[in-house]
C-alpha positions in Angstrom: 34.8 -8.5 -3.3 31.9 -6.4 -1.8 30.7 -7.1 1.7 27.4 -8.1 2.2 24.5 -6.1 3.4 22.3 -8.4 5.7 19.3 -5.4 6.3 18.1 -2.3 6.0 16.5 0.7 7.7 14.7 4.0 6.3 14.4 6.3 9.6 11.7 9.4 9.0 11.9 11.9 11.4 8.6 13.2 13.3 7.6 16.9 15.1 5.2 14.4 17.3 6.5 11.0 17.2 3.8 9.5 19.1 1.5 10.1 17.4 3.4 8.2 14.0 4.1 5.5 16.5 0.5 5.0 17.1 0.0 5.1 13.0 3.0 2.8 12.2 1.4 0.1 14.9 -2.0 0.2 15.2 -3.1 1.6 11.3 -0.1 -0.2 9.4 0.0 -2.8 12.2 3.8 -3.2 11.2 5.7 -5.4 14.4 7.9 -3.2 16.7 11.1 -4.8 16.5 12.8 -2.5 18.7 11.7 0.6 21.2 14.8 2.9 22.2 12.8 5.7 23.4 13.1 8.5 21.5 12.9 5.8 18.1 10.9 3.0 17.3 11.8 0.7 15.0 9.3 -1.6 12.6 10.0 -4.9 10.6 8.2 -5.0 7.3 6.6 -8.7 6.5 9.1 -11.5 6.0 11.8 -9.1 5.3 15.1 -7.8 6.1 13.9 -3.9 5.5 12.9 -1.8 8.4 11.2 1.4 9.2 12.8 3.5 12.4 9.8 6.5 13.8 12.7 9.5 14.9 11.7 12.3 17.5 12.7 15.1 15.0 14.9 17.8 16.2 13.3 20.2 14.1 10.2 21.3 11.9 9.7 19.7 8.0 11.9 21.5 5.8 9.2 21.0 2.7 5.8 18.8 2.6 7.1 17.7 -1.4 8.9 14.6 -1.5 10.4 15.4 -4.7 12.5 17.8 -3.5 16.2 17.2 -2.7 16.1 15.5 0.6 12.6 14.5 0.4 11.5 10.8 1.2 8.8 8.4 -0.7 8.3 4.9 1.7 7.0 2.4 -1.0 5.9 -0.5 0.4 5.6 -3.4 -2.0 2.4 -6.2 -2.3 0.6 -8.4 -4.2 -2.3 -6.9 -3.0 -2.1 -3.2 -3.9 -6.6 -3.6 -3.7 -6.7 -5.3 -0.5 -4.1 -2.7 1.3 -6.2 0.0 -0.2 -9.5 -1.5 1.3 -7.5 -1.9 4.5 -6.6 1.6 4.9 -9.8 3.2 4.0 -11.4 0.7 6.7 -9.1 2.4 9.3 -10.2 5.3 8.3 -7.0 6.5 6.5 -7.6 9.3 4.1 -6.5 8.0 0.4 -6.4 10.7 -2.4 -6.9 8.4 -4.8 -7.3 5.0 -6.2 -5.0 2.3 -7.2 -3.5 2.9 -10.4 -1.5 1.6 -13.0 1.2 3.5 -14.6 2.2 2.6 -17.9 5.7 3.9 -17.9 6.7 2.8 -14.8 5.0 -0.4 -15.4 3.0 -0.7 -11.3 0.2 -0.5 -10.0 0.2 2.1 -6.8 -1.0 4.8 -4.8 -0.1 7.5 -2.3 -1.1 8.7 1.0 0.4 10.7 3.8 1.0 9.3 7.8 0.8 11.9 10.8 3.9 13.1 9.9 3.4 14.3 6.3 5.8 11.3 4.8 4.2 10.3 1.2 3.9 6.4 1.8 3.4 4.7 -1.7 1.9 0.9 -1.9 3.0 -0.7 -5.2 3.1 -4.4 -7.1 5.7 -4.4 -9.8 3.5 -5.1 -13.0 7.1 -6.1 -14.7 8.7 -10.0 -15.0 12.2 -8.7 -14.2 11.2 -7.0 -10.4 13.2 -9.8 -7.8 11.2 -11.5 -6.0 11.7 -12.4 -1.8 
C-alpha cells in the first residue's frame, strides 16, 4: 500500500530573492506560510500545494523552460480573465492574451516573475480534470 502524500512544494531558486519575495507577496498576494531566511515559503488558495522563493547559489542555467531542468509554475482558476485583468492592473507585463488550446483542451497564458520563472495561469476546459 502506498503512503500518503499530505502536501507539496515547488521551490524556484532566485539570483535576487528579494526582489521575487516582494513579487510572490505583494503582486501575486499569495500568504507567507513560512519565512526561514534565506527561503520563503507561500500557500496557494485552499490548497495543500506550496511555492518556496530560494536564494540561488548560482546564475540561471537557461531562460527556456522547456529544456531539461527547466520549470513551468501553473497555477490553476476558474478565472483565467479576472487573474489576467489582475496582473495587468499591477502592472505585470503579459505577452499575450488568454487562450484556449485545442489540444490541450485549457484556457491559459504565460508570463515571467523577477526571476525569469515562466508562471502559466490555466482552467482545465476538460470534464475529467479533479476537482479540490
Amino acid at each position: 500500500m502506498r503512503p500518503s502524500l499530505e502536501q507539496q512544494v515547488t521551490f524556484l531558486y532566485a539570483e535576487n530573492p528579494e526582489e521575487c519575495w516582494r513579487f510572490y507577496e505583494e503582486v501575486l498576494e499569495l500568504p507567507l506560510v513560512q519565512d526561514q531566511g534565506s527561503v520563503r515559503i507561500y500557500g496557494i488558495d485552499g490548497t495543500r500545494a506550496f511555492v518556496g522563493i530560494c536564494r540561488a547559489r548560482a546564475p540561471r542555467a537557461s531562460d527556456n523552460p522547456r529544456v531539461v531542468g527547466g520549470v513551468v509554475f501553473t497555477l490553476v482558476t476558474p478565472d483565467v480573465e479576472g487573474w489576467h485583468a489582475f496582473l495587468t492592473a499591477k502592472g505585470v507585463t503579459l505577452p499575450m492574451q488568454p487562450t484556449y488550446s485545442e489540444a490541450y483542451r485549457i484556457t491559459h497564458f504565460f508570463f515571467n516573475d523577477p526571476a525569469g520563472y515562466t508562471i502559466e495561469v490555466q482552467r482545465f476546459e476538460r470534464p475529467d480534470w479533479p476537482a479540490i
